[in-house]
C-alpha positions in Angstrom: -78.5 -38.9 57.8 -78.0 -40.4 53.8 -78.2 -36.3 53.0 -75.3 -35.7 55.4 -73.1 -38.5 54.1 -73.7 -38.1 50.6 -72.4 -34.7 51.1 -69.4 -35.7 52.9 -68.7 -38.2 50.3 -69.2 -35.9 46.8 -66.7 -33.7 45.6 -66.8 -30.5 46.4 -68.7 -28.5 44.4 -66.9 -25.5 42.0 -70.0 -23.7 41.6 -69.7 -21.1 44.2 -66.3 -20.4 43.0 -67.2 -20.2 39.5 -70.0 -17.9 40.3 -68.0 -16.0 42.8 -65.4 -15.8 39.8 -67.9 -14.9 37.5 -68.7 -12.0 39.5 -65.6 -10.5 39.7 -65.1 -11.2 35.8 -62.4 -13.5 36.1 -62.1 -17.1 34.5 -61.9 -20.1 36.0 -58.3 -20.7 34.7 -57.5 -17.3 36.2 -59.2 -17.9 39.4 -57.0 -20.9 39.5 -54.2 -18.9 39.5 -50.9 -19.5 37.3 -49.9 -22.7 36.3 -53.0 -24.4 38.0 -55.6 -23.9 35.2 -56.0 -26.6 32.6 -54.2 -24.2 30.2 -51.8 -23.2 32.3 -47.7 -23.2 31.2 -46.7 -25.7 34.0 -50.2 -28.1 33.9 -50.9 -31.3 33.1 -51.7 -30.0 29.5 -50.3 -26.8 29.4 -48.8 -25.4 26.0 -46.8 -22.3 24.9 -48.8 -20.1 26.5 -47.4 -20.3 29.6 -43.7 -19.2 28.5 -42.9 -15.7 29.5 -40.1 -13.4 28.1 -37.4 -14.5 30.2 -37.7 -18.3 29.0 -38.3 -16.9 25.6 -34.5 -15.4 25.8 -32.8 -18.8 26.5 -35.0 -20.1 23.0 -32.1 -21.9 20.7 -30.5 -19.6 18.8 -27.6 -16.7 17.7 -26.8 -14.7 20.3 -25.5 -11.0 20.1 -21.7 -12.8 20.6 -21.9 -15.0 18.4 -23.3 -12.3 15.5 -20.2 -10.2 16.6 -17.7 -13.5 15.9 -19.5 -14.0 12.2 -19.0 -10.3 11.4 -15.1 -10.3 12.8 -14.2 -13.8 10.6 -16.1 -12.5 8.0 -14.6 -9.0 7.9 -11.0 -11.1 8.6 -11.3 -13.1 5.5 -12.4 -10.4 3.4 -9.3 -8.1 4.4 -6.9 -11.8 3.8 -9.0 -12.2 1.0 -7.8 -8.5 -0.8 -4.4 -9.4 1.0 -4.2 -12.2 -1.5 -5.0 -10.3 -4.1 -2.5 -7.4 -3.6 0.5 -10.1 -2.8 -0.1 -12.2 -6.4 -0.5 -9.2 -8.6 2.9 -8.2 -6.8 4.5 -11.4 -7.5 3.0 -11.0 -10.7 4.4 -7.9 -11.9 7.9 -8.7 -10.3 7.9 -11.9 -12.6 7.2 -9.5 -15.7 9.8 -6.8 -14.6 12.3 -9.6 -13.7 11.4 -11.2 -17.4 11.6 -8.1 -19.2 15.2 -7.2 -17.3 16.7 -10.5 -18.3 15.8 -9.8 -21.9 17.2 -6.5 -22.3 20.4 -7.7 -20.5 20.5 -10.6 -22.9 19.8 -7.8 -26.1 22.4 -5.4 -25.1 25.2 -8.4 -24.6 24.1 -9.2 -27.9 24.5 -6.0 -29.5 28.0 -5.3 -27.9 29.0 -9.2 -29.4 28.2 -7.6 -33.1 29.5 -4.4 -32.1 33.3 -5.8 -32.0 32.2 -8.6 -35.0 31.3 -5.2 -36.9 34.8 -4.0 -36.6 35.7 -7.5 -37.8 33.9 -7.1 -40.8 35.2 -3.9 -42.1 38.6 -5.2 -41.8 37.4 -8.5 -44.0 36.0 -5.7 -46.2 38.5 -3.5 -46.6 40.9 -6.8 -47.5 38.4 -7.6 -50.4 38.8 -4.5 -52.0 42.5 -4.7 -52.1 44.0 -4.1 -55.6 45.7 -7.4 -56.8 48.1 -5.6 -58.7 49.4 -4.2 -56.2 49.2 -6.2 -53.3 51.2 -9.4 -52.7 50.6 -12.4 -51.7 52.7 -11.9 -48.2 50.8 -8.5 -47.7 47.2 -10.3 -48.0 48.4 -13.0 -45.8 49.6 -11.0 -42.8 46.4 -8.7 -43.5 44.6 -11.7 -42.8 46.4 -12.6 -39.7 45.8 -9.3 -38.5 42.0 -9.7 -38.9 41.9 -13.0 -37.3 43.6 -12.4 -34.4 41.4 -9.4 -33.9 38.5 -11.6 -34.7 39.5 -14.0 -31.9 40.2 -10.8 -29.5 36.9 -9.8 -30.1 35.3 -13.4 -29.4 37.3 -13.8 -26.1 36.6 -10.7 -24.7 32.7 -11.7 -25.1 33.9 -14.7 -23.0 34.7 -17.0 -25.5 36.9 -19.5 -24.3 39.5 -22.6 -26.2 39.1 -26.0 -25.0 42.2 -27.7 -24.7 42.6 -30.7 -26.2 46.0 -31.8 -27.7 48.2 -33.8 -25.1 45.5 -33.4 -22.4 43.6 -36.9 -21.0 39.7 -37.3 -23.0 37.1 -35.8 -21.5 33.8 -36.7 -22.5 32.4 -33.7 -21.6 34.5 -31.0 -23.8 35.6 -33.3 -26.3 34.1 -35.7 -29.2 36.4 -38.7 -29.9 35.9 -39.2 -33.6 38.4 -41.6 -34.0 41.2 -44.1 -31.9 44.9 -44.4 -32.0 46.9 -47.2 -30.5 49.3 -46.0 -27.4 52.0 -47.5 -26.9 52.8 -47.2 -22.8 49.6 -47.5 -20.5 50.0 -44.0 -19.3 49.4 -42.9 -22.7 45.8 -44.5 -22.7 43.2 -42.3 -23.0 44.9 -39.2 -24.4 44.0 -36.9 -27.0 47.0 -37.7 -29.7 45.1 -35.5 -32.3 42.6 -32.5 -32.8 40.7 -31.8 -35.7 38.6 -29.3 -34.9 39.2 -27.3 -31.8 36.5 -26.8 -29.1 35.2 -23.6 -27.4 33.0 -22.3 -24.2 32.0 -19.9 -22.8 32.1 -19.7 -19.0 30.3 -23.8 -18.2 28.3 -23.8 -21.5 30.1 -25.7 -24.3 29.2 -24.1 -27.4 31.3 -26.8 -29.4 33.3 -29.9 -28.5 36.8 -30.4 -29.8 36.5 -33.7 -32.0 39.7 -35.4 -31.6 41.2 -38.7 -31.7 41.7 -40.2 -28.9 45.2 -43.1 -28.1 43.8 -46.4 -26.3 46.3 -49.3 -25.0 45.6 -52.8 -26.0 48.8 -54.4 -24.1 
């Protein structure tokens, strides 16, 4: 009667199954079947083991879209990149071109300047060489008159341009006022009343102001 209830009472014993596993040359663990051994993936203790291929697949990590993103941004940038490139090397030689341009313009509106000055000059020339003995003083003077006007022609068609002064109200701009004059009448204030040496421009670049004198009313 003890036998009997000691028997009911113990655990039952793994023996035959480990022997019956035994025979067939199987383990324990595998006898247990999957995730029941004490190595198993989903035991008590189980470790890596246990994962099979299809959990290995959702293991953090880069997937095949996000490779394929990488390489398009990375191929984008390089093609932006050379883009870049191309654009200031452009900009580059356009600011060169656009340089050199403005220089030869500048040289050749130079050159067309001393062309009519030249013509000038072999008209001053030409008056030095003049035989006193036989040139008068009338003859020299109107020769002279002839070579300034043409020297003024010459200036003016370059774009040369008077500033009138005389009679006109100051301008502080255009004009220097070197020295004062009383007016008598209040609408005479501020006037030029003299110029002693005349002012030129060209276009809105002054090139010289006209120095004058300049009427103020004290009344």
């Amino acid at each position: 009667m003890t036998d009997e209830i000691k028997r009911i009472g113990d655990p039952p014993s793994e023996a035959p199954a480990a022997a019956a596993a035994a025979g067939e040359g199987t383990t324990p663990a595998d006898a247990a079947g999957p995730g029941n051994g004490a190595t198993g993936g989903n035991g008590l203790f189980g470790g890596d083991d246990g994962i099979d291929e299809g959990e290995a697949s959702t293991a953090p990590g880069r997937s095949d879209e996000d490779i394929a993103e990488l390489e398009r941004l990375q191929q984008e940038m390089s093609a932006l990149n050379d883009r870049h490139l191309r654009l200031a090397a452009e900009f580059d030689n356009y600011r060169k071109r656009v340089e050199r341009e403005r220089v030869e313009a500048h040289t050749r509106s130079q050159a067309e300047l001393v062309r009519r000055l030249i013509d000038v000059l072999d008209d001053l020339q030409r008056v030095e060489h003049f035989d006193p003995q036989q040139v008068t003083s009338e003859s020299l003077l109107e020769a002279l008159d002839l070579v300034e006007r043409k020297f003024r022609q010459a200036l003016e068609s370059a774009g040369l341009e008077e500033i009138r002064a005389q009679g006109e109200f100051f301008n502080p701009e255009f004009m220097e006022a070197l020295m004062t004059a009383p007016a008598e009448h209040e609408e005479e204030d501020e006037v030029v009343s003299d110029v002693f040496q005349k002012g030129y421009r060209m276009g809105n670049a002054l090139v010289r102001p006209a120095r004058v004198r300049v009427k103020k009313f004290e009344g």
